[in-house]
C-alpha positions as CSV (number, residue, x, y, z in Angstrom):
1,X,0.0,0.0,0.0
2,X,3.2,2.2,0.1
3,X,2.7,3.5,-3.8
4,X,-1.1,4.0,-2.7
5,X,0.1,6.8,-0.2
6,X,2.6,8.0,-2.3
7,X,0.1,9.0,-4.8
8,X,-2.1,9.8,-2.3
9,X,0.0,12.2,-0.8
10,X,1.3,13.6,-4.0
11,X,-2.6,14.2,-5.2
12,X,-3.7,16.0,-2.1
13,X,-0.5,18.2,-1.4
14,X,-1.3,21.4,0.1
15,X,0.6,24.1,-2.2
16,X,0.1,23.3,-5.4
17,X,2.6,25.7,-6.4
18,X,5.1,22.9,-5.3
19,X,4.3,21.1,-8.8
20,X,5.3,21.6,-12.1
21,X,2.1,23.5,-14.3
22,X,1.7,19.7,-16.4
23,X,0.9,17.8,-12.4
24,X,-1.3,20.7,-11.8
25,X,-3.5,20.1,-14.8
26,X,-3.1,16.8,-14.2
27,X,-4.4,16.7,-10.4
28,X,-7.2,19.3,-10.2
29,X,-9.3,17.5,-12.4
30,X,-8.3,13.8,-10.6
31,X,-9.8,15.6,-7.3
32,X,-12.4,17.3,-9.0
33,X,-13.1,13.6,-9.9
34,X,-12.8,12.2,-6.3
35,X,-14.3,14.9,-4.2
36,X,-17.8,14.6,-7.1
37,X,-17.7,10.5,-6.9
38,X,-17.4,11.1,-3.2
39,X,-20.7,13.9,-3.2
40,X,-22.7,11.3,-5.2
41,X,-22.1,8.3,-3.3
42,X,-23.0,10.1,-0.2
43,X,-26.6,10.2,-1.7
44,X,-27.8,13.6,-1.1
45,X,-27.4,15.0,-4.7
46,X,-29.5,11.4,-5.7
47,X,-32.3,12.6,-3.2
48,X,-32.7,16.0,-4.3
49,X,-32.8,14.8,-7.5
50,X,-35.3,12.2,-7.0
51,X,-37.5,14.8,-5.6
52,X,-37.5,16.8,-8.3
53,X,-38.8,13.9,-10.1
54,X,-41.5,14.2,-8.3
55,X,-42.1,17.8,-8.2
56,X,-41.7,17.3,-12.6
57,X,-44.3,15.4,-12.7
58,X,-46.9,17.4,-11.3
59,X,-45.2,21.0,-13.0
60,X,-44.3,19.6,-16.5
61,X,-48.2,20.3,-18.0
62,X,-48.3,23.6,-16.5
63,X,-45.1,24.3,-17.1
64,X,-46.2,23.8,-21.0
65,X,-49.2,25.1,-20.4
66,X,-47.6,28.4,-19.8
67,X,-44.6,28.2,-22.6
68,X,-47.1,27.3,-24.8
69,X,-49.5,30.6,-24.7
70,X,-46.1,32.9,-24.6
71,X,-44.9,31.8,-27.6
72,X,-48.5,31.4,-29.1
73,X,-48.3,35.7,-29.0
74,X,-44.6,35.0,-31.3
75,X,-46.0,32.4,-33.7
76,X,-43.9,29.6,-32.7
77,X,-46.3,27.7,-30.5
78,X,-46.4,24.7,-32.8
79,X,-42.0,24.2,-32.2
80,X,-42.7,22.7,-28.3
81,X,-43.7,19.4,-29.7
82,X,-40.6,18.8,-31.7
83,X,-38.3,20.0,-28.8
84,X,-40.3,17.4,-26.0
85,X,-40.5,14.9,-28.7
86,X,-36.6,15.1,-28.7
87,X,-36.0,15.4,-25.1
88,X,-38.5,12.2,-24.8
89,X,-36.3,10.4,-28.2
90,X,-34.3,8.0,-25.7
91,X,-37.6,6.7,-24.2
92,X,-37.9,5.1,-28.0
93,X,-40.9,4.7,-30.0
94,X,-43.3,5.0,-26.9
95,X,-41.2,8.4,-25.8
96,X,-43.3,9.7,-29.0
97,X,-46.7,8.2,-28.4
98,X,-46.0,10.2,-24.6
99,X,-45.0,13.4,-26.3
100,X,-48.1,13.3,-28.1
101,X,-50.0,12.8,-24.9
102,X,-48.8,15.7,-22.9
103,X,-48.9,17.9,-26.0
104,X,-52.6,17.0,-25.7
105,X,-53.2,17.7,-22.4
106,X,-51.0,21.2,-23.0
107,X,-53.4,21.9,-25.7
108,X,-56.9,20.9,-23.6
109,X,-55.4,23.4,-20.9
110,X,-57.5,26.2,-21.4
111,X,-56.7,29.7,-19.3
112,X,-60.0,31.6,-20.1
113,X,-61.5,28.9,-18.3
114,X,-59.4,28.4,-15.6
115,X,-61.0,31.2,-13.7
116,X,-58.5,33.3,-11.9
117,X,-58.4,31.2,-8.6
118,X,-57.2,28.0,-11.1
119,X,-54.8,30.4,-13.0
120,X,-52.9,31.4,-9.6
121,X,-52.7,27.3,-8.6
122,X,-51.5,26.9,-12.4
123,X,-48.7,29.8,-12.3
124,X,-47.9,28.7,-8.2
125,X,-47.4,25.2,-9.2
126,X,-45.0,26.1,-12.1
127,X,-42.9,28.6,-9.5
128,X,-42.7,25.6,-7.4
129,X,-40.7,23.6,-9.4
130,X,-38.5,26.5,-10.1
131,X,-38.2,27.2,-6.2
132,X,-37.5,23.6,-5.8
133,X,-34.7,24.2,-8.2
134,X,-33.5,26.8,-6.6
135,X,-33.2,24.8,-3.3
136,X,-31.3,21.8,-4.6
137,X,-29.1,24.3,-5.9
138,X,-28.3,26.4,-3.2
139,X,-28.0,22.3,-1.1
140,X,-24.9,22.3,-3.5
141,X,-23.6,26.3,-3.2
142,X,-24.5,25.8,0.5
143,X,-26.9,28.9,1.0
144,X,-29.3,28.0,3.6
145,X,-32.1,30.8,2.3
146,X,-33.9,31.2,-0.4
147,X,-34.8,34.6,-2.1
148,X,-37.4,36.8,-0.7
149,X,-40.8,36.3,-1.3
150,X,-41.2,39.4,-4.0
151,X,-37.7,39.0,-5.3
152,X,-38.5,35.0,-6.0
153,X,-42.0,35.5,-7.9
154,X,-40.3,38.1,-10.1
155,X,-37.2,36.5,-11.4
156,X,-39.4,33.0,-11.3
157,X,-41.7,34.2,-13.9
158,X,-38.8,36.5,-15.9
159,X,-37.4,32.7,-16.5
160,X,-40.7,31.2,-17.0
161,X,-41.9,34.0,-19.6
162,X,-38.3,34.7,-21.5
163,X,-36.9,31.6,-21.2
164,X,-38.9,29.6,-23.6
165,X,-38.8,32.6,-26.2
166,X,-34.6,33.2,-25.8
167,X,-34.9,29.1,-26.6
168,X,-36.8,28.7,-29.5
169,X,-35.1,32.4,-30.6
170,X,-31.8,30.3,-30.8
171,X,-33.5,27.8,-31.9
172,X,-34.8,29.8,-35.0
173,X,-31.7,31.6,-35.7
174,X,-29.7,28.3,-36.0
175,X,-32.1,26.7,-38.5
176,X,-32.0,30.0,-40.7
177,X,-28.4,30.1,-40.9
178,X,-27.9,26.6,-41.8
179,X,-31.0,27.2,-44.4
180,X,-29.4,30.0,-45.5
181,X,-27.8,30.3,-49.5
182,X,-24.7,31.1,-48.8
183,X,-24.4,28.1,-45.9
184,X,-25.6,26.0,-48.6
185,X,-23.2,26.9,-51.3
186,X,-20.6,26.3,-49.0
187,X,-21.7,23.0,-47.8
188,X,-20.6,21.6,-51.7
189,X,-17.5,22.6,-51.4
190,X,-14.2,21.0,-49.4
191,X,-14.0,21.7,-46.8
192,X,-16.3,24.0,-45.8
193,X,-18.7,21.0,-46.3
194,X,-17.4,18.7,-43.5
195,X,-16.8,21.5,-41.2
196,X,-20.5,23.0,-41.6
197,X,-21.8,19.5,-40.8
198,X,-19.8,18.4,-37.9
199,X,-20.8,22.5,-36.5
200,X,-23.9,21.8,-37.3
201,X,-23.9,18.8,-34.7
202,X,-22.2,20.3,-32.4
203,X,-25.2,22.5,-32.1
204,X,-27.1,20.5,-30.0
205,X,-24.5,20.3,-27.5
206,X,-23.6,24.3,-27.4
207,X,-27.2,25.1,-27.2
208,X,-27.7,22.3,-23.9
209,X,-24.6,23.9,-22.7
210,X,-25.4,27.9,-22.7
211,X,-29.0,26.7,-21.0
212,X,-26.8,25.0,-18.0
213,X,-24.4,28.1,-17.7
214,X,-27.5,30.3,-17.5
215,X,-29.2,28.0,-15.1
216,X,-26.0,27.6,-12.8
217,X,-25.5,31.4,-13.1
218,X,-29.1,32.4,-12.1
219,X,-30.7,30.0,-10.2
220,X,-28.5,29.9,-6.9
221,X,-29.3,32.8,-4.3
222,X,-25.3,33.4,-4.6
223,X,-23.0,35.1,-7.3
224,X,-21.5,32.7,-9.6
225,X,-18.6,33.1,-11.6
226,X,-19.0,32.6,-14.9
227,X,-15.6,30.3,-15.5
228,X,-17.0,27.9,-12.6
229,X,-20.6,27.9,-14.5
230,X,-18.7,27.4,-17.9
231,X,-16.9,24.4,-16.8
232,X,-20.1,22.9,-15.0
233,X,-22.0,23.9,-17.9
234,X,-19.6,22.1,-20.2
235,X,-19.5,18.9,-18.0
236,X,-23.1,18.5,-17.5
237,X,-23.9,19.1,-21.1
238,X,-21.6,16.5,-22.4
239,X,-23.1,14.1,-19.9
240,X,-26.5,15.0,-20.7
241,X,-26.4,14.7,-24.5
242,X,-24.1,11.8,-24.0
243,X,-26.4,10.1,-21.7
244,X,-29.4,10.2,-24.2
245,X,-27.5,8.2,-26.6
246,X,-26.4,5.7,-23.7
247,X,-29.7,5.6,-22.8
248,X,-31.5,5.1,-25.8
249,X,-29.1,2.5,-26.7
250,X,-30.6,0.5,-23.1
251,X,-33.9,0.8,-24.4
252,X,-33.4,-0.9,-28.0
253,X,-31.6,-3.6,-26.2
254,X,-33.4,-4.5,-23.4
255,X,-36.8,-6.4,-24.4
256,X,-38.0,-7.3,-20.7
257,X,-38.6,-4.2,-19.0
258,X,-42.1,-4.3,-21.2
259,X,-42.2,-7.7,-19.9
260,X,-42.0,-6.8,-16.3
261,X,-44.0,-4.0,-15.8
262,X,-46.4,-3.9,-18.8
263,X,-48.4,-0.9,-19.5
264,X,-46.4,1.0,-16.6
265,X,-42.9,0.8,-18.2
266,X,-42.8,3.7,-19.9
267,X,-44.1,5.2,-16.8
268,X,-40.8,3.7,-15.3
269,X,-38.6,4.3,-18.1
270,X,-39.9,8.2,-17.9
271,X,-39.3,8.2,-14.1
272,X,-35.7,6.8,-14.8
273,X,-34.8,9.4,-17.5
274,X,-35.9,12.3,-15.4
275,X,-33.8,11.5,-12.3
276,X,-30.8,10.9,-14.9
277,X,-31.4,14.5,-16.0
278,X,-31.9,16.2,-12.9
279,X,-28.8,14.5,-11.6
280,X,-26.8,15.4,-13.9
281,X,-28.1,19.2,-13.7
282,X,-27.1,19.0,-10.2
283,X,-23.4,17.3,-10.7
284,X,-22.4,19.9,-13.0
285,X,-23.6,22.6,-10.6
286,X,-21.7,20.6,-8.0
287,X,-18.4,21.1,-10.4
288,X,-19.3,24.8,-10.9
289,X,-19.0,24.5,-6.8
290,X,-15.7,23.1,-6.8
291,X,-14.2,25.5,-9.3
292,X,-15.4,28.5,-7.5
293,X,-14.1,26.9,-4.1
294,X,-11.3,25.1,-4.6
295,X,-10.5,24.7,-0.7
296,X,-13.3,22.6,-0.6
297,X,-11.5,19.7,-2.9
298,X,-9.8,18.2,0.2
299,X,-8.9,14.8,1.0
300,X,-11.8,14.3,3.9
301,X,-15.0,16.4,3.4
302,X,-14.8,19.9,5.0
303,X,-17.4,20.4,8.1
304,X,-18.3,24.0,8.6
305,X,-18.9,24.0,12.3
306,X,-17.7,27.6,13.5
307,X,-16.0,27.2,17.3
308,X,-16.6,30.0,19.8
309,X,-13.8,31.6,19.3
310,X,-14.6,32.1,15.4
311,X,-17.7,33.0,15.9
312,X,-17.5,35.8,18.1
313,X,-14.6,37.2,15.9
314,X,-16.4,36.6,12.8
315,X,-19.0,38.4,13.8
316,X,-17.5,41.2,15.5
317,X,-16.0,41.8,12.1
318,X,-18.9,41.6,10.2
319,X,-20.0,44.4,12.6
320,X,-17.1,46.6,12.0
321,X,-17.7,46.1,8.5
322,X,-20.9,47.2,8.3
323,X,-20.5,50.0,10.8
324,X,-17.4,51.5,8.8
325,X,-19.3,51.8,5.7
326,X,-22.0,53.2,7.3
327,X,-20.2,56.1,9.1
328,X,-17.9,56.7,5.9
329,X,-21.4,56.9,4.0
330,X,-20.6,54.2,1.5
331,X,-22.4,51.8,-0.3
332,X,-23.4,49.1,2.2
333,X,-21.5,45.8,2.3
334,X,-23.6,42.6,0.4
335,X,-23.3,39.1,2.0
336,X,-21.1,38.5,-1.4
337,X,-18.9,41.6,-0.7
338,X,-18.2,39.9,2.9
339,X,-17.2,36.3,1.6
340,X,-15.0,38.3,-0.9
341,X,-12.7,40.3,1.1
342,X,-12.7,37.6,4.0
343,X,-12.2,34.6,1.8
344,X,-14.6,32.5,3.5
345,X,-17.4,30.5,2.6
346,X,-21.1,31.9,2.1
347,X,-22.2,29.3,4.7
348,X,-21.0,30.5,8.3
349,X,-21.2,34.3,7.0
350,X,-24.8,33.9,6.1
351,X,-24.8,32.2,9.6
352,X,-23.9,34.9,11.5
353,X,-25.4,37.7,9.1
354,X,-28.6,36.3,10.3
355,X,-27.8,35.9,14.0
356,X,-27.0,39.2,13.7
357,X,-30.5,40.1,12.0
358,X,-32.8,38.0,14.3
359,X,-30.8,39.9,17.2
360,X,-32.0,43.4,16.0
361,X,-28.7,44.8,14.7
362,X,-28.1,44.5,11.0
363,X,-31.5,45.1,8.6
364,X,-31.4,43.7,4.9
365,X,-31.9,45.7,2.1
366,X,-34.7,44.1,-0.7
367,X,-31.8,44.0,-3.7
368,X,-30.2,41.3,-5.0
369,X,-28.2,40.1,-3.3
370,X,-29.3,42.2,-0.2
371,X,-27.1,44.2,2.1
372,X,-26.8,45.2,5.1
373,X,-27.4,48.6,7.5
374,X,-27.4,49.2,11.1
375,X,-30.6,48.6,12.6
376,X,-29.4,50.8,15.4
377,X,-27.3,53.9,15.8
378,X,-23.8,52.1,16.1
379,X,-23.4,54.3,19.1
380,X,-26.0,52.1,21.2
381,X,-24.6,48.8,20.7
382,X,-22.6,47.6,22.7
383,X,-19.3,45.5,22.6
384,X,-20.8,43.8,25.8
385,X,-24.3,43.6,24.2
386,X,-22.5,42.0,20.8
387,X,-20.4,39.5,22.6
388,X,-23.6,38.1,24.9
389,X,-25.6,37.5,21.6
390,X,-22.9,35.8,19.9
391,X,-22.2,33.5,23.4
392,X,-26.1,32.7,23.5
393,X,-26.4,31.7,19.7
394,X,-28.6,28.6,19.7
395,X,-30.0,28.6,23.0
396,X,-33.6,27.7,23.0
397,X,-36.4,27.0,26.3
398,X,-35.1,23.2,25.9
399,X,-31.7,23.9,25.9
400,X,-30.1,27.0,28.3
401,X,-28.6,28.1,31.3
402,X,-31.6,27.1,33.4
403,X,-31.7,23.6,32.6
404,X,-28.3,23.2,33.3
405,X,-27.1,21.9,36.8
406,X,-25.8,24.8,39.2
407,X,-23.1,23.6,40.8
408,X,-21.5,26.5,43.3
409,X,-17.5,26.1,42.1
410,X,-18.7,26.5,37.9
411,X,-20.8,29.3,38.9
412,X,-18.3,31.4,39.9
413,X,-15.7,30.1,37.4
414,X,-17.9,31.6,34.4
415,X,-19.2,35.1,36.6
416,X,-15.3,35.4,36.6
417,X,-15.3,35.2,33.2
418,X,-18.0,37.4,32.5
419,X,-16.5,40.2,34.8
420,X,-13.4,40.3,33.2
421,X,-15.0,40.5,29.8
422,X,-17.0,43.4,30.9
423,X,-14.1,44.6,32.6
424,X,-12.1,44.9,29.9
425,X,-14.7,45.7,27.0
426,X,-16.4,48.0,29.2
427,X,-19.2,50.6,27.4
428,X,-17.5,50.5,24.6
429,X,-19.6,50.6,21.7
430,X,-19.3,49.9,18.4
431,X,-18.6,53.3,16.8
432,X,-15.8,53.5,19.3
433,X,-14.2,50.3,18.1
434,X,-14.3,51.6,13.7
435,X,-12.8,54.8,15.1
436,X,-10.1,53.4,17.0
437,X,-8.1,51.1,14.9
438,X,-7.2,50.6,11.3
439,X,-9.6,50.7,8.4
440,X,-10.9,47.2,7.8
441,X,-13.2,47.3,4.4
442,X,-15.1,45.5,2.1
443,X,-14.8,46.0,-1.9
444,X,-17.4,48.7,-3.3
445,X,-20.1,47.0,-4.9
446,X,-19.8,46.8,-9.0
């Protein structure tokens, strides 16, 4: 087992910069490898996406039903069949006969009937599926909140109206070009010809791939960077076009599943392909995650579980933060702008943003992302006050002081320790702390 360690060792060294630039290229994509096997056998990115199976199933004919009268105002109405029929081609000959079904149940829809009570249920149960998008999503970019209420319904339906139309748009412009004369022309001669037709089905895959980098940019309640959401896009499209071909070849090949369950396999079959798809969606989000963050490509998984001690300094500098911009009469700082300048990750900040909100002393703005004011003048709060809250994170009527055995000799051990704290922070408060030391800053917003 020595060569195992060697290479071991050698893959998970801590500097990089100790390689050559050929072993770096060679070992950031081996633990991209490892640390996404790893994320996939631990079964949460398989139960997410099985529940978005679910949530498909009842969204996917109002989802339509909703495409399908936008793009009946643009005249292209009639190109949804086509594009389900072609998501559905693995499922084989009966992946058309279901295409033709839900078309049919798309088209029996009717929205004058609905009544406005069933056109809120239809338009609530498509923004479901998109919010529980949006949650699996920010599972993998670990952001523990979703967008506000206002801010969700408004981007929601900005995807659900444009998004079909910026589709079938490309779609449109890609068939006229390769219709077009001069295209053509050039497909008779060498060898423009060969080139034109191996573009032209590469098409497929660069359309599948600017979806996913749209989807991994705009879904997650975080800022992604577009080379992370380039790289997942890339990934996850290959693997999803790829896997339609895999799949389909399963199908022709396998004469018993019709055997087995009958009348329901293309029921199963249709279950099958969905999770495959969502699963993927959510790998190559999960390698957009990696590339943003590579500390997070370690040997053991990383557990971000702030100690005491990090806490109450995190959050005393969060405070100082805020409170410097505010008194200088700058832009106030974003949850983004924090994890920037401190180079941690969004998780524990958005922890102790929020302790920090529930507590009364930050307010969030209703942009996107939001930031953060004073909710007090930072002349009443207290370093005292501050460190208390922090120190009392998490305690709840089952868990606290009082149910805790007083025993005499730890009683006054910790009143010893909160004298001298109070001793030596005093009244200071927390405009007294920004204007007695060094500038500490966050980047101005862009």
């Amino acid at each position: 087992m020595q060569w195992y360690e060697h290479y071991a060792s050698r893959l998970w060294i801590d500097d990089l910069r100790e390689v050559t630039k050929v072993q770096r290229w060679i070992i950031v994509p081996l633990r991209l490898l490892v640390v996404t096997t790893r994320q996939l056998i631990q079964g949460q990115l398989n139960l997410r996406a099985m529940s978005l199976v679910y949530t498909t199933l009842l969204s996917i004919v109002p989802l339509l039903a909703v495409s399908f009268s936008v793009l009946k105002g643009f005249g292209v109405h009639n190109q949804i069949e086509p594009v389900l029929m072609n998501f559905l081609a693995p499922l084989g000959p009966r992946g058309e006969e279901l295409s033709g079904k839900i078309i049919g149940f798309v088209e029996n829809v009717r929205v004058g009937v609905l009544g406005s009570l069933g056109l809120v249920f239809l338009l609530y149960t498509v923004v479901s599926l998109i919010q529980k998008v949006e949650s699996s999503f920010n599972y993998v970019w670990q952001v523990e909140r979703l967008r506000g209420l206002a801010q969700r319904f408004s981007s929601y339906m900005s995807v659900i109206l444009i998004g079909p139309v910026l589709v079938f748009t490309a779609l449109g412009v890609t068939a006229t070009a390769m219709n077009n004369t001069l295209v053509q022309q050039l497909m008779h001669i060498e060898p423009f010809g060969d080139l034109i037709v191996s573009l032209s089905r590469l098409v497929p895959y660069l359309l599948v791939i600017a979806a996913f980098i749209f989807i991994y940019m705009f879904i997650p309640n975080t800022r992604v960077r577009l080379f992370p959401a380039f790289v997942g896009g890339v990934v996850a499209g290959v693997l999803w076009q790829s896997s339609g071909w895999a799949f389909a070849a399963f199908i022709a090949t396998s004469s018993n599943y019709a055997a087995i369950y009958s009348s329901f396999a293309i029921l199963i079959l249709l279950l099958i392909w969905l999770y495959l798809n969502w699963l993927i969606l959510l790998l190559g989000s999960q390698v957009a995650f990696y590339i943003q963050y590579p500390q997070y490509m370690s040997r053991r998984p990383v557990q971000l579980r702030l100690s005491n001690r990090l806490r109450e300094r995190l959050a005393l500098q969060i405070m100082f933060m805020v409170a410097d911009r505010h008194l200088q009469q700058r832009d106030p700082c974003t949850s983004e702008d924090l994890v920037q300048d401190l180079g941690l990750p969004m998780q524990p900040i958005h922890h102790v943003l929020q302790l920090m909100v529930d507590a009364g002393f930050l307010s969030e703005t209703s942009g996107d992302p939001p930031a953060y004011l004073p909710r007090r003048d930072v002349e009443t709060i207290t370093l005292t006050e501050l460190y208390e809250v922090v120190r009392s994170a998490g305690e709840n009527r089952l868990l606290c002081l009082k149910t805790l055995p007083h025993q005499f000799e730890v009683e006054q051990a910790m009143e010893a320790v909160q004298r001298a704290v109070e001793a030596q922070l005093g009244s200071r408060t927390l405009k007294d702390l920004v204007r007695s030391g060094g500038e500490v800053d966050c980047p101005d917003s862009t």
